[in-house]
C-alpha positions in Angstrom: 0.0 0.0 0.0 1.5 4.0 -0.5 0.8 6.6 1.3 -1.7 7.7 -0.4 -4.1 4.8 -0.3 -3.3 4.5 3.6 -4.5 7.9 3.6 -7.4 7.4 1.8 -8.4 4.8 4.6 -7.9 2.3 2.0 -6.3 0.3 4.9 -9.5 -1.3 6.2 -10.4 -2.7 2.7 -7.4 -4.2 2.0 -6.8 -6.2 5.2 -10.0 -7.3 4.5 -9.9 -8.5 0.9 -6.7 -9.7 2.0 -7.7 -12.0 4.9 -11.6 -12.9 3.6 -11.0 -12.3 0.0 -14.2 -10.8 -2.0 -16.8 -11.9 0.9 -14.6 -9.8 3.0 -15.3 -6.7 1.1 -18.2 -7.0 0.8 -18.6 -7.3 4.0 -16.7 -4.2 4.3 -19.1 -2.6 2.3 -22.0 -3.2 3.9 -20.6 -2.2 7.6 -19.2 1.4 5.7 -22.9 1.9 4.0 -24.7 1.4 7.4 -22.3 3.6 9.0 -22.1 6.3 6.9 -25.5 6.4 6.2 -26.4 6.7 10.2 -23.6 8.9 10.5 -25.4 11.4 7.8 -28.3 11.1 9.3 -27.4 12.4 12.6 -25.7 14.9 11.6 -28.7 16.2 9.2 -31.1 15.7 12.1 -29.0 17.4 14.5 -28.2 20.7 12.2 -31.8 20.9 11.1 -33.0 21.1 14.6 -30.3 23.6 15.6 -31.5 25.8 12.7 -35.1 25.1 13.1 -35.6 25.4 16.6 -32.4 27.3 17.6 -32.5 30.1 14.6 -36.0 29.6 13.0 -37.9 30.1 16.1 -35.3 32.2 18.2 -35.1 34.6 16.0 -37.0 34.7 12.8 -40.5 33.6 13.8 -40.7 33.2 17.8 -44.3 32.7 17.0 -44.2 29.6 14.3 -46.9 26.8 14.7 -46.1 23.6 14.7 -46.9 22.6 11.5 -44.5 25.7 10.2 -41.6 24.2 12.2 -42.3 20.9 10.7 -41.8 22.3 7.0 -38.6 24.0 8.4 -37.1 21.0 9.4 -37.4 19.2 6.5 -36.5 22.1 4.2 -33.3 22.3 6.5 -32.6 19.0 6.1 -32.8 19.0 2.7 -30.8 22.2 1.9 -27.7 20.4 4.4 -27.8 17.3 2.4 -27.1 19.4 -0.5 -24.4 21.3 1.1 -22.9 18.1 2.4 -23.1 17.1 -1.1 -21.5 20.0 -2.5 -18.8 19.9 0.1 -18.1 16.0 -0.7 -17.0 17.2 -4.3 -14.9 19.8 -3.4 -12.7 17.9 -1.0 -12.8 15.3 -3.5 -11.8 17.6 -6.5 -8.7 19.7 -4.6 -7.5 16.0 -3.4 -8.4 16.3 0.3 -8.7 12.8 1.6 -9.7 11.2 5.0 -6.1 11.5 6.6 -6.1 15.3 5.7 -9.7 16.2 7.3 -9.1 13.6 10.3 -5.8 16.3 11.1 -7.3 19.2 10.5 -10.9 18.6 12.3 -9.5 19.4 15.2 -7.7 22.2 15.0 -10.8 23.7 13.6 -13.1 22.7 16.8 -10.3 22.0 19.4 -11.1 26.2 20.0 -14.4 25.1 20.9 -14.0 21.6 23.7 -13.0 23.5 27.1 -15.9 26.2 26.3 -18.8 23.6 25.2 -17.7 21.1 28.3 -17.8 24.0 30.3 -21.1 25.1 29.3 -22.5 22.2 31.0 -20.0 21.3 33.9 -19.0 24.8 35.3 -21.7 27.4 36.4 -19.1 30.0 36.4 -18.5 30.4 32.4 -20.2 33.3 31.0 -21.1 33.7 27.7 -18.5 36.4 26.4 -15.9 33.3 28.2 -17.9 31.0 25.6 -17.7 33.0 22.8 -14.3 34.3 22.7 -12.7 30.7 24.0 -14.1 29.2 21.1 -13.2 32.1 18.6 -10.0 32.9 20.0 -8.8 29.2 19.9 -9.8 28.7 16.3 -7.9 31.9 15.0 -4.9 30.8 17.1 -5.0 27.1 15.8 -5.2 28.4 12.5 -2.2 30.5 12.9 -0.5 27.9 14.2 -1.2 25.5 11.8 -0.3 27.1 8.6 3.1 29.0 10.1 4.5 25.9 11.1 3.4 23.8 7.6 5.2 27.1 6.3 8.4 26.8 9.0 9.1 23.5 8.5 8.4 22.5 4.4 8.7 26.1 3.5 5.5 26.3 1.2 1.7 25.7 2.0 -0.4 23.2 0.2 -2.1 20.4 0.8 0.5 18.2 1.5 2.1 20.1 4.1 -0.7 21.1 5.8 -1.8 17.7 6.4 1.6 16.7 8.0 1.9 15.2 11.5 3.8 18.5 12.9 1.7 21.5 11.5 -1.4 19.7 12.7 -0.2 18.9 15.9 0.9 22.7 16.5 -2.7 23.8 15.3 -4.7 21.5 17.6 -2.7 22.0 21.0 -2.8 25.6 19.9 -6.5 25.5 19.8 -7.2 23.3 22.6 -4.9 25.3 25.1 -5.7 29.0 23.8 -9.3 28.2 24.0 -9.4 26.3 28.0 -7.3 29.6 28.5 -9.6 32.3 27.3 -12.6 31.3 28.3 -11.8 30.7 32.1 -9.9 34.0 32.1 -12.4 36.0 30.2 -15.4 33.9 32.6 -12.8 34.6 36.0 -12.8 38.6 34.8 -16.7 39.1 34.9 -18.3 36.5 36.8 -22.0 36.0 36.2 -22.9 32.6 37.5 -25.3 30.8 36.0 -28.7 29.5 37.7 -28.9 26.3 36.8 -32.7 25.8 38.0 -32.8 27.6 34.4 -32.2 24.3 32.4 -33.7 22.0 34.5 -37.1 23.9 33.7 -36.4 23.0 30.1 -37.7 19.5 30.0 -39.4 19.8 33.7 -43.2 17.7 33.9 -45.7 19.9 33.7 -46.6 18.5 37.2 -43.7 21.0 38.5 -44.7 24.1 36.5 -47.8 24.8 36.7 -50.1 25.5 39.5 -52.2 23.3 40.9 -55.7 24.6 39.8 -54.1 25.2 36.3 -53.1 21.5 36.6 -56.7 20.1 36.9 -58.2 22.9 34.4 -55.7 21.5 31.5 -56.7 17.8 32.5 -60.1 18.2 32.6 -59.5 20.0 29.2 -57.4 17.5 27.6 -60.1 14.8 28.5 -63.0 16.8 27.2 -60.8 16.7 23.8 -59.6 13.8 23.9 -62.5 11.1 25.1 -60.8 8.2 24.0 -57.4 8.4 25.0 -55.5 4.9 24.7 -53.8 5.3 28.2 -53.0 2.0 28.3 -51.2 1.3 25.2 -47.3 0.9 26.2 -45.7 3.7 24.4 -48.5 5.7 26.2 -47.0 4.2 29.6 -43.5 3.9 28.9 -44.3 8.2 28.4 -45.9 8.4 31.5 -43.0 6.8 33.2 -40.2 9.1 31.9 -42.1 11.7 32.8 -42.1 10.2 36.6 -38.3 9.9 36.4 -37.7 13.5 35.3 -39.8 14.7 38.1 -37.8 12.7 40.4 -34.5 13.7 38.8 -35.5 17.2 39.1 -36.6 17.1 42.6 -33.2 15.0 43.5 -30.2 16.7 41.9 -28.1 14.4 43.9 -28.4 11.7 41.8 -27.7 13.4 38.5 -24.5 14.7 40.9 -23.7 11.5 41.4 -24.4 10.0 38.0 -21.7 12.5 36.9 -18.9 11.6 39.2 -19.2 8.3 38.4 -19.5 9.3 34.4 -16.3 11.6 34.7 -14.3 8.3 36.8 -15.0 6.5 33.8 -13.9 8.6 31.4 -10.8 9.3 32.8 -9.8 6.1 33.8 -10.5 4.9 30.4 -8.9 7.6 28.7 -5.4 7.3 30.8 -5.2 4.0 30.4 -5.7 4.1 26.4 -3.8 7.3 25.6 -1.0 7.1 28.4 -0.8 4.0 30.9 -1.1 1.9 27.8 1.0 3.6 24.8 3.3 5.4 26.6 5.6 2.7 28.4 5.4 0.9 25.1 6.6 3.6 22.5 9.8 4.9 25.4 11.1 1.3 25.9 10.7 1.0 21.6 9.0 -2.2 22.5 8.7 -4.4 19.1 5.7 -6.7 19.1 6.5 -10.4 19.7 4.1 -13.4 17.9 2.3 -14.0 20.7 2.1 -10.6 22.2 0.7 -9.6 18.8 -2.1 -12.7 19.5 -2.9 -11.2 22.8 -3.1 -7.7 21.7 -5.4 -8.8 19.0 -7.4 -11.0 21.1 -8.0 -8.1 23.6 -9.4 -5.6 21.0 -11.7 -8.4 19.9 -13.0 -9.0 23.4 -12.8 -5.3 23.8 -15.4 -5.0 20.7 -17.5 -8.1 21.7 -18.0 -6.4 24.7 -19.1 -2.9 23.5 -21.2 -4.7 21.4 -23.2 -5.9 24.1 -23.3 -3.1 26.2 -24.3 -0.8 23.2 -26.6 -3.1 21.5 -27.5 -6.4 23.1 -28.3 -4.7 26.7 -30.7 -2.0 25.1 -32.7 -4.4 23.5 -32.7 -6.6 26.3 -33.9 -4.0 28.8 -36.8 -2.9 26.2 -37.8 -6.5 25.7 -41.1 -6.4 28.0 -41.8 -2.9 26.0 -41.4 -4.4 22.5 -43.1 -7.7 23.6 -46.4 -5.8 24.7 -46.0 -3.6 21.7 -46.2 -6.6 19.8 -49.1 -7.9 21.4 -51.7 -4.9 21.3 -50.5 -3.9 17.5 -50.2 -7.5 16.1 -52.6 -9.4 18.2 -54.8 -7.0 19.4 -54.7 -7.7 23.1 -55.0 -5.6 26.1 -51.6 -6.4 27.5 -51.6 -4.4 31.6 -48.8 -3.2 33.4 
């Protein structure tokens, strides 16, 4: 293989035609299909509610109806396939391959990590910190970036812009510049942040209205709607999350705890795969025996059977008694009780 094609991320496909021959790429085929495709369908989901809800109705039509925002949407997502489209050929055109954007994506959001993470995690970020964190990092990874392509190959172009060294200047330049601004910027005005503010968000009506209000809109909602199916599942499983929400609301101590536990995790996982692991190994210029090979590549197969599960098997497994009443009152017509 060249450069080039490992670049690409021509890798993948020929370790698989390679090992399985042509049922191995196919298979290879098929996995890259389902994940691009669910891949470009977040993302045109997620950008067409940001502009819908987050531009649309902030500040074009506060007033839409929901029918109005429904059109939106599926304008939006139609005009962002396009652009994705258009973008595709461009990259494709100029000679921009995976290896390249995979470099360069994160100088151009690294700006942007401390600020959005703090957003959520630290009650003492304002929004000027937000803003100029994330601006100020991406102006300072791009400097970065292209004056030390330029220092060390002495010319700017795609090659050298996509080599290990410019890119790694751009992104710490980025990350750093943009943790630094927005806590200094956030430390020189403070303007703490209620938090009670986006827990209202998605709060049960139970928690927001008053009492007499409460009953009015029940009574009101029954009067329109006689023949409510409140005991189909999905109408249950509804009910339900709205009970957990009110309890997670009226006990912020368990979503305190669920994100001590979540930041543990994370850590621990990332120190042991981006230091504890490949650290030790790359100083001592440790050279991979047979049979540490076989265990390294039995591990990441474990590793992946096991993420599997957790991601996939244990969802489905945990919805079971939901999909098997579904199944029941839509296929067989039955009352099925919880």
């Amino acid at each position: 293989m060249t450069q080039a094609q490992i670049s690409a991320g021509l890798s993948a496909p020929f370790a698989a035609t390679a090992l399985l021959g042509t049922g191995g790429a196919v298979a290879l085929l098929i996995v890259l299909f389902m994940a691009v495709t669910s891949c470009a369908s977040a993302e045109l989901i997620a950008v067409s509610s940001i502009l819908t809800f987050d531009v649309f109705k902030t500040y074009i039509k506060p007033a839409a109806t929901p029918e109005q925002l429904i059109t939106v949407a599926h304008i939006m997502i139609g005009v962002w396939g396009l652009v994705m489209a258009i973008f595709a050929c461009i990259w494709n055109v100029i000679g921009i391959d995976l290896g390249w954007l995979f470099l360069v994506m994160g100088l151009l959001i690294g700006g942007a990590v401390f600020p959005a993470a703090f957003a959520i995690t630290w009650k003492g970020q304002t929004k000027a910190g937000a803003l100029s964190g994330a601006v100020t990092g991406l102006c300072a990874g791009l400097i970065a970036w292209l004056v030390t392509a330029h220092q060390y190959y002495g010319s700017l172009s795609v090659s050298t812009t996509g080599m290990e060294y410019p890119t790694l200047a751009g992104n710490l330049a980025a990350l750093i510049t943009g943790l630094i601004i927005t806590v200094a910027v956030s430390l020189a005005k403070p303007e703490p942040f209620d938090w009670d503010t986006t827990r209202s968000i998605n709060a049960p009506s139970s928690l927001i209205a008053t009492p007499s209000s409460g009953s009015i809109d029940k009574e009101e909602n029954e009067k329109d709607n006689p023949n409510q199916n409140s005991n189909l599942p999905t109408v249950r499983d509804e009910e339900q999350e709205m009970r957990e929400d009110q309890l997670a609301v009226e006990e912020p101590k368990k979503l305190r705890r669920a994100f001590k536990v979540a930041c543990i995790a994370s850590f621990l996982l990332t120190f042991s795969m981006d230091f504890l692991i490949p650290i030790p190994m790359f100083l001592s210029h440790y050279i991979f025996s047979q049979g540490f090979f076989i265990a390294w590549v039995v591990i990441t197969f474990c590793w992946v059977f096991c993420s599997t599960a957790i991601s996939v098997i244990l969802p489905i497994w945990e919805t079971s008694a939901f999909f098997r009443d579904l199944y029941r009152e839509i296929v067989r017509g039955e009352r099925v009780g919880r």
